[in-house]
N, C-alpha and C positions, 0 to 999 in steps of 0.2 A: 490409482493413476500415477507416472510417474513423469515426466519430464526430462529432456536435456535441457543446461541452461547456463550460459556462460556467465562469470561475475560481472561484464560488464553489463548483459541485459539484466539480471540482479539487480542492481545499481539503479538502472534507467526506471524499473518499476516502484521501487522505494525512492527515487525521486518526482517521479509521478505523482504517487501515492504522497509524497510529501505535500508538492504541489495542491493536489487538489482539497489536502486535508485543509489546505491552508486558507482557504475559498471555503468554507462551510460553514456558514453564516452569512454568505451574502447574497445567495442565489436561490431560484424555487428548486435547486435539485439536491436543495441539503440533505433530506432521509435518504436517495438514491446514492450519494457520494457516503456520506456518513456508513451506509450496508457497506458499501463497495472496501472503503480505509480499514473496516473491521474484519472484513472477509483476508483482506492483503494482512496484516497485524497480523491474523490468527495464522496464515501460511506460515510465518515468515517464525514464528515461535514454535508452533509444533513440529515446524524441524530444524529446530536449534540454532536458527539463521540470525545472526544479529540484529536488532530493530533498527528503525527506519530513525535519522535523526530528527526530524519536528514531530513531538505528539502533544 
């Protein structure tokens, strides 16, 4: 599957994704966020994409 995808939607999901990483620990939807941050992670390296700044 491929995507178009501007840097700044990029940006807005790896701050999402920061976001919510940030919040895992304090909610009952830790395992569903925790899948979700690993799923974003592994996109975001297997195509050479910079990582997100909070891990």
């Amino acid at each position: 599957m491929q995507i178009k995808i501007t840097k700044e939607q990029l940006e807005a999901i790896k701050d999402l994704t920061d976001d919510i990483s940030s919040m895992i620990g304090c909610g009952e939807a830790d395992e569903r966020w925790e899948k979700q941050v690993k799923l974003i992670d592994k996109m975001l390296s297997d195509n050479k994409l910079k990582p997100r700044a909070f891990k």
